[in-house]
LUMLO-675786 format. One record per residue (C-alpha): residue number from 1; residue in three letters; x, y, z. Coordinates in nm, 2 decimals, decimal comma, padded with zeros to 4 digits. Example, Ala and Ser with C-alpha at 12.3 -4.5 7.8 and 13.67 -1.06 7.14 Angstrom:
  seq  type       x       y       z
    1   ALA   01,23  -00,45   00,78
    2   SER   01,37  -00,11   00,71
% end
This chain:
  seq  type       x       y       z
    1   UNK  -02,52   01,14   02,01
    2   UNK  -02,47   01,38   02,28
    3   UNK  -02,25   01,66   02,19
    4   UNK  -02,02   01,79   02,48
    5   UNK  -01,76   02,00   02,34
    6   UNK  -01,47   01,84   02,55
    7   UNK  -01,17   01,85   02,35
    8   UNK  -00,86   01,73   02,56
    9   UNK  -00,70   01,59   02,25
   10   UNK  -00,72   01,87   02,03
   11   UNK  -00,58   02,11   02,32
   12   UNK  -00,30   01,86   02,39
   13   UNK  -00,21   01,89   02,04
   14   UNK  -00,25   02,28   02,00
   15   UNK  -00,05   02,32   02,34
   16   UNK   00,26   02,07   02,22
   17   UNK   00,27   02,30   01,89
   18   UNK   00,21   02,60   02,02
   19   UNK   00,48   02,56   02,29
   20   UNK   00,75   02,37   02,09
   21   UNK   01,09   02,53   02,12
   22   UNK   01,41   02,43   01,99
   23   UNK   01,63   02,40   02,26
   24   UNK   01,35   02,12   02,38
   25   UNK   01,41   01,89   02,03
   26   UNK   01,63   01,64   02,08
   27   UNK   01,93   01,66   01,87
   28   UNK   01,85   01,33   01,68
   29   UNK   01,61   01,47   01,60
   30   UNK   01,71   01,83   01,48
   31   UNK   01,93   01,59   01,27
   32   UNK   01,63   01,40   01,11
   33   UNK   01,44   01,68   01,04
   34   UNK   01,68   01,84   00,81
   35   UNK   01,79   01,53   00,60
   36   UNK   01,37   01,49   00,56
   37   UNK   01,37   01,85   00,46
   38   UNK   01,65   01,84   00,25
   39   UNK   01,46   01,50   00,05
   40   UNK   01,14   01,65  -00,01
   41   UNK   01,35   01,96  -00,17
   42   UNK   01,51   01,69  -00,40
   43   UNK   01,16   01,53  -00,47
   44   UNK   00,97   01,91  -00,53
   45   UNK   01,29   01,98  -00,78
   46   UNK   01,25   01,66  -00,98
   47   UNK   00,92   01,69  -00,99
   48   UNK   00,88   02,05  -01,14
   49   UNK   00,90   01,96  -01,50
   50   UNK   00,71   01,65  -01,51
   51   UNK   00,37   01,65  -01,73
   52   UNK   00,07   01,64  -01,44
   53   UNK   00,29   01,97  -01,23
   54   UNK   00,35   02,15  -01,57
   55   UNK  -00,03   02,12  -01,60
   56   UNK  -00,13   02,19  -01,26
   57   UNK   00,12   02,50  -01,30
   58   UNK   00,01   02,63  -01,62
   59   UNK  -00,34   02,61  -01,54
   60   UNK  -00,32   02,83  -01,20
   61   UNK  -00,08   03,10  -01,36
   62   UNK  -00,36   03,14  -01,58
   63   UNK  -00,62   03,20  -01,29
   64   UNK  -00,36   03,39  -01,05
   65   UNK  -00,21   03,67  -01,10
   66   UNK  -00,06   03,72  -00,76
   67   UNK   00,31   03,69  -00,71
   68   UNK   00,39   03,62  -00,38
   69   UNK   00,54   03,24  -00,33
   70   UNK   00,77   03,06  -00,50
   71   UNK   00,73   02,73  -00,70
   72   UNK   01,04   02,54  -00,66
   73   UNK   01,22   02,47  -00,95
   74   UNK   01,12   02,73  -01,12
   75   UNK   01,09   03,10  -01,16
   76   UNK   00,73   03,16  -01,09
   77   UNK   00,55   03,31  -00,77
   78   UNK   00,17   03,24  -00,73
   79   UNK  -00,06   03,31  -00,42
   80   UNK   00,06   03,17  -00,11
   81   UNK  -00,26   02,89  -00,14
   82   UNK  -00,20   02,81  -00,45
   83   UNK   00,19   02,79  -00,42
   84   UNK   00,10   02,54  -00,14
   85   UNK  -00,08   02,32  -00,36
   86   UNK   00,15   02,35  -00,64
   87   UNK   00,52   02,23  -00,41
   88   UNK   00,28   01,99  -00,25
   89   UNK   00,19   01,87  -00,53
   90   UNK   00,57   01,89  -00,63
   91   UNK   00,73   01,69  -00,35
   92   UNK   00,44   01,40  -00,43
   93   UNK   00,54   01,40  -00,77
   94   UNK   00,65   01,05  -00,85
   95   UNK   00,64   00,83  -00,58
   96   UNK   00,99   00,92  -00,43
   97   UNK   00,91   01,14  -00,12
   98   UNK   00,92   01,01   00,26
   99   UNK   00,65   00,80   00,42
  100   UNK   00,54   00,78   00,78
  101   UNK   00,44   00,39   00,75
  102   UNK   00,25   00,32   01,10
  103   UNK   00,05   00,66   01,01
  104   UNK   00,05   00,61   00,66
  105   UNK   00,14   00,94   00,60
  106   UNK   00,37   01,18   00,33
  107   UNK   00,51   01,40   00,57
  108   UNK   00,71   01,68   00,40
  109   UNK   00,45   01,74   00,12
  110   UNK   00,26   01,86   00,34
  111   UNK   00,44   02,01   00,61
  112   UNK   00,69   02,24   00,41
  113   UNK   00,47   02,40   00,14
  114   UNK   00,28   02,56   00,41
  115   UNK   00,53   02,66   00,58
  116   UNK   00,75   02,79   00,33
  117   UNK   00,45   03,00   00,26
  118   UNK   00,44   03,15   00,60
  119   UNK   00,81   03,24   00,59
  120   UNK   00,76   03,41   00,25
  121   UNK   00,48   03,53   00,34
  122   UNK   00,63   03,70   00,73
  123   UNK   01,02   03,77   00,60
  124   UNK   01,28   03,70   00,88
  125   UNK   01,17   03,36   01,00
  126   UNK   01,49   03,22   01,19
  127   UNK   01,65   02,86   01,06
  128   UNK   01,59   02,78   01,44
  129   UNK   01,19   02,89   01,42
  130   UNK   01,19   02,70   01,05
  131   UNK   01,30   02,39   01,21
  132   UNK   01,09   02,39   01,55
  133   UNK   00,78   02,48   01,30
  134   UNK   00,85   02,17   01,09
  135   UNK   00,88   01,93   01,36
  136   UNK   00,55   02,06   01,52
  137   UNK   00,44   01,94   01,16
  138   UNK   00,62   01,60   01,14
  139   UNK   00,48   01,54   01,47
  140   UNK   00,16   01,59   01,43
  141   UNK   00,02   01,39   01,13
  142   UNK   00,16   01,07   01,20
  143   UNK  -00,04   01,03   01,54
  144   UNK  -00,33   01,14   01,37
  145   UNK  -00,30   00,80   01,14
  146   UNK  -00,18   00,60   01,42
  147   UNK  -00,54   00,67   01,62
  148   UNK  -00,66   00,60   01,32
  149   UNK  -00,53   00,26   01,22
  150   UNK  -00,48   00,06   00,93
  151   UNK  -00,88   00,04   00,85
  152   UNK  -00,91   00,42   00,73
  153   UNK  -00,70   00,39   00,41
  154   UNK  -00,85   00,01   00,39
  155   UNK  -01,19   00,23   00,39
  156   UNK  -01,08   00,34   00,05
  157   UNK  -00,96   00,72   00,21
  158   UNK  -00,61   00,83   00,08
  159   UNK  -00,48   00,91   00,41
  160   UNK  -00,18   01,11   00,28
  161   UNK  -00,45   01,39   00,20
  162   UNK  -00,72   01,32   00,48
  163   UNK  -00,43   01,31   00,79
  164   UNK  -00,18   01,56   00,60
  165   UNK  -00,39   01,90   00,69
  166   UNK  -00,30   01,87   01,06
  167   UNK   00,07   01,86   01,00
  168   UNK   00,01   02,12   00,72
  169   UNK  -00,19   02,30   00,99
  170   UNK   00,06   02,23   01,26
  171   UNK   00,33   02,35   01,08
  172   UNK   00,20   02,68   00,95
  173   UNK   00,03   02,73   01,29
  174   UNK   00,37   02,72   01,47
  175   UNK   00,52   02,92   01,20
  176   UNK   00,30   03,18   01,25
  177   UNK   00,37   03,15   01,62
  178   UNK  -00,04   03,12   01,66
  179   UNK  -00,10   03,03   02,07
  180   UNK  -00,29   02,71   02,19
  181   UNK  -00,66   02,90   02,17
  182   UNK  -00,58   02,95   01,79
  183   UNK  -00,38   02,64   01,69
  184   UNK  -00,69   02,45   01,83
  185   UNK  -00,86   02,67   01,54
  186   UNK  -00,61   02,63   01,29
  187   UNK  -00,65   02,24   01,37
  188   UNK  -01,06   02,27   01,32
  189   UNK  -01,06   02,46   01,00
  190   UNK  -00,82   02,25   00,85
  191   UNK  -00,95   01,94   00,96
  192   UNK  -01,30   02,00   00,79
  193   UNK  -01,13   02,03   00,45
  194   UNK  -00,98   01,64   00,52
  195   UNK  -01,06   01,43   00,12
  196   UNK  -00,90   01,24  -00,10
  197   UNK  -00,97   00,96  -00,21
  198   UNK  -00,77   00,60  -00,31
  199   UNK  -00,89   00,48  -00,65
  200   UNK  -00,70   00,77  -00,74
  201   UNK  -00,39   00,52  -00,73
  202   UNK  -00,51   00,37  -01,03
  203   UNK  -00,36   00,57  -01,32
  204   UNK  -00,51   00,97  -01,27
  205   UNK  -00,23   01,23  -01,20
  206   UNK  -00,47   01,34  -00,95
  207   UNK  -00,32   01,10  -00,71
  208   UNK   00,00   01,37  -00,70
  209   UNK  -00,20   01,70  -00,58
  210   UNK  -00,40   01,50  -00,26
  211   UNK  -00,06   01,63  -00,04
  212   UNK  -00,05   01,99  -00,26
  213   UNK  -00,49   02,03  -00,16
  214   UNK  -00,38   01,89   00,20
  215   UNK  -00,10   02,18   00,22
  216   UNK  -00,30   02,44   00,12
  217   UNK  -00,59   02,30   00,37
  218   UNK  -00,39   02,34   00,64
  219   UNK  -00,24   02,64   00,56
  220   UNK  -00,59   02,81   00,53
  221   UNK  -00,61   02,66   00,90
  222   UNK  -00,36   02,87   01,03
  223   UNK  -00,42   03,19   00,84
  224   UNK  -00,75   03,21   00,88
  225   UNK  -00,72   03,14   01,26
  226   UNK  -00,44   03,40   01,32
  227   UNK  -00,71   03,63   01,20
  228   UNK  -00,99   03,50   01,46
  229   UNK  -01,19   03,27   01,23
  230   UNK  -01,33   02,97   01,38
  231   UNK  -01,28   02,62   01,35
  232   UNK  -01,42   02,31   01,50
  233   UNK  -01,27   02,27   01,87
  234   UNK  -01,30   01,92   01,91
  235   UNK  -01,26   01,80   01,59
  236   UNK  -01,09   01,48   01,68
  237   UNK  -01,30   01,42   01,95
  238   UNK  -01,69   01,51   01,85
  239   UNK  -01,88   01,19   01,84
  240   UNK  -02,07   01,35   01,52
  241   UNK  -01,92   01,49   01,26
  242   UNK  -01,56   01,51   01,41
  243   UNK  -01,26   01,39   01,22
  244   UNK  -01,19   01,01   01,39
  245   UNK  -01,59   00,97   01,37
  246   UNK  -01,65   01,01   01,02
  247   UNK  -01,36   00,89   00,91
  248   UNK  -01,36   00,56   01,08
  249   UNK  -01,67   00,28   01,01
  250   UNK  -01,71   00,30   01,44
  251   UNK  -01,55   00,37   01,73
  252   UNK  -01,37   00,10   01,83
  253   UNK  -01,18   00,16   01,48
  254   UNK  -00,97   00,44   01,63
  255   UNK  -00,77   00,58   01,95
  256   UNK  -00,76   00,91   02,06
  257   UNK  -00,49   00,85   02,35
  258   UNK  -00,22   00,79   02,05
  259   UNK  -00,30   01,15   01,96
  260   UNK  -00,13   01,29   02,25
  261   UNK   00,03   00,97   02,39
  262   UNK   00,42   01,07   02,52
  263   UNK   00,44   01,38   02,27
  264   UNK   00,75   01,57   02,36
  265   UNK   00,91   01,25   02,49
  266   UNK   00,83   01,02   02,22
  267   UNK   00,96   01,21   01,82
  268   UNK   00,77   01,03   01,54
  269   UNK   00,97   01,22   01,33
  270   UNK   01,24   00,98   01,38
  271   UNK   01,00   00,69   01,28
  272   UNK   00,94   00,88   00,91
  273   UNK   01,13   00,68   00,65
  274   UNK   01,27   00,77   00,31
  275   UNK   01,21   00,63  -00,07
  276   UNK   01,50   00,42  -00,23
  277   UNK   01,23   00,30  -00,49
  278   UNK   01,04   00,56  -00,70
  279   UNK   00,70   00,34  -00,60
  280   UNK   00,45   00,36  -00,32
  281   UNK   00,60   00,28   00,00
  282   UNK   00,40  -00,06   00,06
  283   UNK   00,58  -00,23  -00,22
  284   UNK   00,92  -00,19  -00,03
  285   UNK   00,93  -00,41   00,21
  286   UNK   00,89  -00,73  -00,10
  287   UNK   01,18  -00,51  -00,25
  288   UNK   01,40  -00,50  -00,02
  289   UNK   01,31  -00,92   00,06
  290   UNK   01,38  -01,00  -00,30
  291   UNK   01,76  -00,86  -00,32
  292   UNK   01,83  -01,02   00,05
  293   UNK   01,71  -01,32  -00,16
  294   UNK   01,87  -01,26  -00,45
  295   UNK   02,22  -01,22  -00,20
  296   UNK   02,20  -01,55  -00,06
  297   UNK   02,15  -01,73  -00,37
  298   UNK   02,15  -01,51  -00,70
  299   UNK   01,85  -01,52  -00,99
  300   UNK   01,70  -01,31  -01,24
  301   UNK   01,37  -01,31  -01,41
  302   UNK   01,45  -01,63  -01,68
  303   UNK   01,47  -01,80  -01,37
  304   UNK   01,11  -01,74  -01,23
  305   UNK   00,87  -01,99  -01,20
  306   UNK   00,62  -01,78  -01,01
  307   UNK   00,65  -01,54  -00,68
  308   UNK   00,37  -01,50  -00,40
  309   UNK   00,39  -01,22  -00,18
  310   UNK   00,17  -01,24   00,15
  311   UNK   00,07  -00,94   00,33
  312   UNK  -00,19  -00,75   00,53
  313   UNK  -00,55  -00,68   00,38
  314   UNK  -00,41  -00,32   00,31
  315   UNK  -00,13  -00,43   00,10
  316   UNK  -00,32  -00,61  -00,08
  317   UNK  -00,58  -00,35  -00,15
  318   UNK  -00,34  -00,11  -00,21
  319   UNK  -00,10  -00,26  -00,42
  320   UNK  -00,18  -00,62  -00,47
  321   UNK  -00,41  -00,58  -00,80
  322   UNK  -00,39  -00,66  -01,12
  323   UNK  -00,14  -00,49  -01,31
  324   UNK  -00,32  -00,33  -01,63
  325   UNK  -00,10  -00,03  -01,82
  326   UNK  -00,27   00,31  -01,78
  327   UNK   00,02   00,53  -01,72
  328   UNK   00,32   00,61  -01,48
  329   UNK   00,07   00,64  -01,13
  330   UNK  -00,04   00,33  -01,17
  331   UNK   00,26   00,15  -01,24
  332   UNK   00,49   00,31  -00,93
  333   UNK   00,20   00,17  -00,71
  334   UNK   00,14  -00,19  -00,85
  335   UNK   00,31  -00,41  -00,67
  336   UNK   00,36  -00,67  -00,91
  337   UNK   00,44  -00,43  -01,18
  338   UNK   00,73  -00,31  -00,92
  339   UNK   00,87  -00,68  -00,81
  340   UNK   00,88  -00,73  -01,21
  341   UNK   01,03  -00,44  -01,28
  342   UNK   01,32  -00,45  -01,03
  343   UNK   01,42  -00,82  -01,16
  344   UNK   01,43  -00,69  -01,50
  345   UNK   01,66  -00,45  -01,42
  346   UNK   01,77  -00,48  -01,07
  347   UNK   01,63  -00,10  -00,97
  348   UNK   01,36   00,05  -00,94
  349   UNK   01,39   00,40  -00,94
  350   UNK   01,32   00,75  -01,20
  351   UNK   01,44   00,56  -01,49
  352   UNK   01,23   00,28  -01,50
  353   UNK   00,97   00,42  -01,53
  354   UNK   00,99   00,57  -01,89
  355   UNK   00,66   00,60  -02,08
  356   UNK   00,81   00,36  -02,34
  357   UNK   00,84   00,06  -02,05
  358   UNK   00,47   00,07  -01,93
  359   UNK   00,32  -00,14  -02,14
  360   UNK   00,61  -00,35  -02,27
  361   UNK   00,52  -00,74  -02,29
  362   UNK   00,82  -00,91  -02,10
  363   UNK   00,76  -00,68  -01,79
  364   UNK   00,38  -00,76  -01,80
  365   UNK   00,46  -01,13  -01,85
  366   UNK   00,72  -01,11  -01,55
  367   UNK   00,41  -00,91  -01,34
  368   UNK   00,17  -01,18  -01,40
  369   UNK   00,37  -01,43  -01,27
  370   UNK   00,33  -01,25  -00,93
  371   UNK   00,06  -01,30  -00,71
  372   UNK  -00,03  -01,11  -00,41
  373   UNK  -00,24  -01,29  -00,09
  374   UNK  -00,43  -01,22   00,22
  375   UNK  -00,22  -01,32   00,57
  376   UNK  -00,47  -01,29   00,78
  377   UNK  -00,21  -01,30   01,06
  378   UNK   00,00  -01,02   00,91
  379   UNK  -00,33  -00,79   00,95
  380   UNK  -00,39  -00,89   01,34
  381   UNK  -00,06  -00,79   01,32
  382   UNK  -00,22  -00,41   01,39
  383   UNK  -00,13  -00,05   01,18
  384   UNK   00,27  -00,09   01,32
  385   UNK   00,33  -00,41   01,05
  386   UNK   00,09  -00,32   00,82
  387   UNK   00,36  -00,30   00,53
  388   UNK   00,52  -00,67   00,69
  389   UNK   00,50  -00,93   00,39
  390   UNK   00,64  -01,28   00,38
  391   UNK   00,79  -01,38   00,03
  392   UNK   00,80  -01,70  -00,14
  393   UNK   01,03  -01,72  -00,45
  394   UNK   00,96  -02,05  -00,68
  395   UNK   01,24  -02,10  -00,99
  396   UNK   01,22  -02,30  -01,28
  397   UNK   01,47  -02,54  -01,14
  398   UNK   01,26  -02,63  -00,87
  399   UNK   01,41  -02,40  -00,56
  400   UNK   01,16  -02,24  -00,34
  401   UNK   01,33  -01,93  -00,17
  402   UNK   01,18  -01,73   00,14
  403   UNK   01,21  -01,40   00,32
  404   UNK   00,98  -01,27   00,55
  405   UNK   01,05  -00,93   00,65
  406   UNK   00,86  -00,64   00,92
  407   UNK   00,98  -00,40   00,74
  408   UNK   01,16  -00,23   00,46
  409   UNK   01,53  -00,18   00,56
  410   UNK   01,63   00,10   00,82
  411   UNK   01,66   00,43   00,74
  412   UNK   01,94   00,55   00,43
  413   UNK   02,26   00,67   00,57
  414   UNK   02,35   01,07   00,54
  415   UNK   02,52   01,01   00,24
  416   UNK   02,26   00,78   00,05
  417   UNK   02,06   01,12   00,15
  418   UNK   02,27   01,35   00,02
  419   UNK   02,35   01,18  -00,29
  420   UNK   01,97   01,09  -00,35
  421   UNK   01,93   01,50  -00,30
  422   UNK   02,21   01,56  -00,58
  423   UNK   02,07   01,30  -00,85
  424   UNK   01,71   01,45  -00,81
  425   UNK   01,80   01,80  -00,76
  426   UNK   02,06   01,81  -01,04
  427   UNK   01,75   01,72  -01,31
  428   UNK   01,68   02,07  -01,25
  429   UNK   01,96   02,31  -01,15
  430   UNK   02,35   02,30  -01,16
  431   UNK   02,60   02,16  -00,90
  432   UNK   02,69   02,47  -00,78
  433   UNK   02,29   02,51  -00,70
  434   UNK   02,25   02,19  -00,55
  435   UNK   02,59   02,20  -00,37
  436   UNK   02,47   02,56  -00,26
  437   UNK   02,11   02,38  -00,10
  438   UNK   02,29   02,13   00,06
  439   UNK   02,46   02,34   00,26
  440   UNK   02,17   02,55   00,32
  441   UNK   01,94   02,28   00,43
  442   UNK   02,17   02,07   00,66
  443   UNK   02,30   02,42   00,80
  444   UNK   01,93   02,56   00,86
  445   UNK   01,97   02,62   01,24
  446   UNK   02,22   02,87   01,15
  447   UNK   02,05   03,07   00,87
  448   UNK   01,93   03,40   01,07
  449   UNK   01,68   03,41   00,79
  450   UNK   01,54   03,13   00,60
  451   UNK   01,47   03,37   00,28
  452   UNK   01,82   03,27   00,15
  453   UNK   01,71   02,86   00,15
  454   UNK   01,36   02,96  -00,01
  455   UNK   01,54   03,17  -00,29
  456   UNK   01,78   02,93  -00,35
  457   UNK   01,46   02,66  -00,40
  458   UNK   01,32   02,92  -00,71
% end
């Protein structure tokens, strides 16, 4: 393969974050960004007292003495690197932060602990200059997994952790306020340090740092490259070794023209979608088909016969298996586990999934009464309806039911936000906090410093 260096991708995505300002973001989409903000938060905050993040915490307190980030939630500082991973790591916590579905991607977990790095770690960062910084971020990621397709998490890749360094690098890059030459830097270093892989989904708490190790990745990117270090320039488009080489089986498996297609006119950030079920984001769309069932003609688990869900090849990969107990990771992304769970007791959110409930009988009964196929059709479908399922409900009495769906439903409403934010959040601190970080976060483009929101988080 003949290495040429060209790199018209890579520089079309260091110019766009580079030059991003915020009087060029539409105001949709200055509204998104801070109700996205404003849920990973409420994610990061639930998350900080849960088993796998106490560990993760305790363990890098011991190894780092350096106090100069916060850990949300809580009244510890750590290095900036290590913070990163740690609120990462937070925000992916259980199963309840936003989704990018076409790129497959968790956008604020690895977007915001970077940043929040930068502004702690350069005081006097603007609301304004947070918010541009962020949606260079949620921009960036989610093209990456769209060039990439739906094959690259089908390869087995967790595509959370191998995408979310160029948003975490995007991010901190703008932050920083880094030019084109060294965002294309930051983009190189961080992209090298792409991992993470799926059978991780299966039950290890290792599943929750891949968007903390991403964070930190592409934070690296950005420091290192304010400082002159080096990266790879094309690392999207070198035919060896680059990013959408290595990561894809060959080269008709991905498209570099989505990296860079209408960016500035066309805002992925308004595409990212947010969790109403405390489960992987695949299982949503059978969710959501059930209750429309359920609406037109009510049932409840006694009155299952059996359920089949059809979906892509991912789905079922991803989701579709056998449900076998072996703690809460595994359970939040079964899908079956998930269709039982929510017909058992009409949610599926924090609550249900209490160690005590893993393993009990009725809902692994229910679970093996749902079976999960291949639609061959749903997977020419293409990346855009990878999460599309159609959903066949058989009762006792003989009724066959059917819903087939593109998608889970459109995105929650400011108040569903807000009150989603207040139920998480409040596991953690009291309503004058939370009401205090509400009006922080959905104020930001007023705050002449961001400090006050990044206290407030501690």
């Amino acid at each position: 393969m003949e290495h040429t260096g060209a790199n018209p991708h890579t520089r079309g995505v260091a110019e766009f974050v580079s030059g991003l300002r915020y009087e060029a973001i539409p105001g949709a989409v200055r509204d998104r960004i801070k109700l996205l903000i404003l849920d990973s938060f409420g994610c990061a905050l639930y998350g900080a007292d849960l088993p796998w993040s106490k560990i993760l915490i305790d363990t890098l307190s011991g190894l780092d003495s350096t106090a100069a980030v916060g850990l949300w939630g809580t009244g510890r500082k750590l290095s900036a690197p290590h913070a990163a991973l740690v609120n990462g790591t937070l925000v992916q916590s259980f199963e309840l932060d936003d989704v990018h579905r076409q790129g497959v991607l968790h956008v604020g977990a690895v977007v915001l602990p970077a940043l929040c790095a930068v502004a702690e770690l350069n005081p006097g960062m603007s609301g304004r200059d947070f918010l541009t910084a962020a949606v260079a971020g949620y921009e960036i990621g989610p093209r990456v997994g769209i060039c990439m397709g739906q094959e690259h998490i089908g390869q087995g890749w967790h595509s959370g952790a191998t995408l979310g360094v160029f948003s975490a690098g995007a991010g901190a890059a703008r932050g920083l306020g880094l030019d084109a030459e060294r965002t294309v830097h930051a983009l190189g270093i961080a992209g090298t340090q792409s991992a993470g892989l799926m059978a991780a989904q299966y039950g290890a708490m290792v599943k929750r740092m891949h968007a903390g190790r991403s964070s930190q990745s592409g934070l690296y990117g950005a420091l290192l490259a304010s400082k002159g270090f080096t990266g790879i320039e094309d690392v999207f488009e070198s035919p060896y070794g680059g990013f959408c080489s290595t990561f894809s089986r060959s080269e008709d498996r991905f498209n570099l023209a989505e990296l860079t297609s209408e960016l500035g006119e066309r805002f992925e950030t308004l595409r990212i979608s947010l969790k109403m079920y405390s489960c992987v984001g695949s299982n949503h769309t059978t969710l959501d088909s059930i209750r429309e069932m359920q609406a037109r003609r009510p049932f409840g688990a006694d009155d299952i016969d059996h359920i089949v869900v059809y979906g892509s090849q991912v789905t079922v990969d991803h989701c579709g298996w056998k449900y076998i107990p072996n703690g809460v990771t595994s359970a939040q992304l079964n899908l079956r586990y998930c269709v039982a769970t929510l017909l058992l007791e009409n949610e599926v959110f924090v609550d249900q999934f209490a160690d005590a409930v893993l393993d009990d009988p009725r809902r692994i009964a229910l679970a093996e009464k749902v079976e999960v196929l291949h639609d061959p059709a749903i997977t020419a479908r293409g990346s855009r309806f990878r999460h599309a399922v159609r959903v066949e409900v058989h009762l006792k009495d003989g009724t066959r039911l059917d819903e087939q769906r593109d998608a889970p439903r459109a995105f929650a409403s400011d108040n569903d936000i807000v009150n989603k934010f207040r139920n998480l959040a409040g596991h953690r601190f009291d309503a004058k906090r939370v009401d205090r970080l509400v009006e922080l976060v959905l104020g930001l483009e007023s705050l002449p410093n961001v400090g006050v929101l990044i206290e407030a988080l501690r």
